[in-house]
C-alpha positions in Angstrom: 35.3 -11.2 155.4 33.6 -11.0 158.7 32.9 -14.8 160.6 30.3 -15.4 163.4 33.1 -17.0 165.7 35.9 -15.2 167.1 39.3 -16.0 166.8 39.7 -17.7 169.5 36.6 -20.4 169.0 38.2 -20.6 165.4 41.3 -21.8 167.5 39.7 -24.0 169.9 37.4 -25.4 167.1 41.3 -26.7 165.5 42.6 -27.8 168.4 39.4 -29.9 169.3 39.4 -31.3 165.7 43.3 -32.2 165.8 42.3 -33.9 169.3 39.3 -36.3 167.4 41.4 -37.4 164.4 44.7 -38.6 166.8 41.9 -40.7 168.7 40.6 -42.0 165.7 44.5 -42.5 165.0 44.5 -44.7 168.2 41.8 -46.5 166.8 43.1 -47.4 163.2 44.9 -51.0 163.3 45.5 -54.5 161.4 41.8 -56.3 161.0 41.0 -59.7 161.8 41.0 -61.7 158.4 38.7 -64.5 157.8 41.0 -67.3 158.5 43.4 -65.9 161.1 42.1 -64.3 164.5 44.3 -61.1 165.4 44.1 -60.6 168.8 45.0 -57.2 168.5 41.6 -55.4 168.2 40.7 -55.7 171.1 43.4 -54.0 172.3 43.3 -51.4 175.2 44.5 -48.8 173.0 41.7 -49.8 170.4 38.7 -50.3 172.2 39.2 -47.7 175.2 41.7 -45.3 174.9 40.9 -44.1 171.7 37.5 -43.5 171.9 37.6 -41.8 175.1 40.1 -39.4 173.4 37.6 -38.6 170.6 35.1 -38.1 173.0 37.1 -36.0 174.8 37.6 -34.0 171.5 33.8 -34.0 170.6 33.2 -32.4 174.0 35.8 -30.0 173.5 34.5 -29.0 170.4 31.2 -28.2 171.8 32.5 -26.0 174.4 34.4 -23.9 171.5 31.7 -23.5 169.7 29.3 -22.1 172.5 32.3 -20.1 174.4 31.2 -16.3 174.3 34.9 -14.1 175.5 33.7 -11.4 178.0 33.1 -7.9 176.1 35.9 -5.1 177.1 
């Protein structure tokens, strides 16, 4: 079976995808219920840190998928 990416994009495309899901990891937490406030969501680790990491991932991902490796 022959695929239009090499190896190594195949690779990078994992890596990148590994990257988005531990910062929507960051992002998962307790919800505010209706009669009790939790603070918690709008944690640093919620509202900045984890999307910045997914973003980080997204953009990663892009850049695997159009990297060409230099012909021999």
């Amino acid at each position: 079976m022959k695929f239009n990416l090499p190896k190594l994009n195949a690779i990078l495309i994992a890596i990148s995808l590994v990257i988005v899901v531990i910062g929507f990891a960051l992002m998962v937490g307790e919800p505010s219920g209706a009669t009790e406030f939790n603070p918690d969501i709008f944690s640093v680790r919620r509202i900045t840190v984890g999307p910045m990491i997914s973003l980080f991932g997204f953009m990663v991902m892009i850049v695997a998928i159009l990297y060409k490796p230099r012909k021999k």
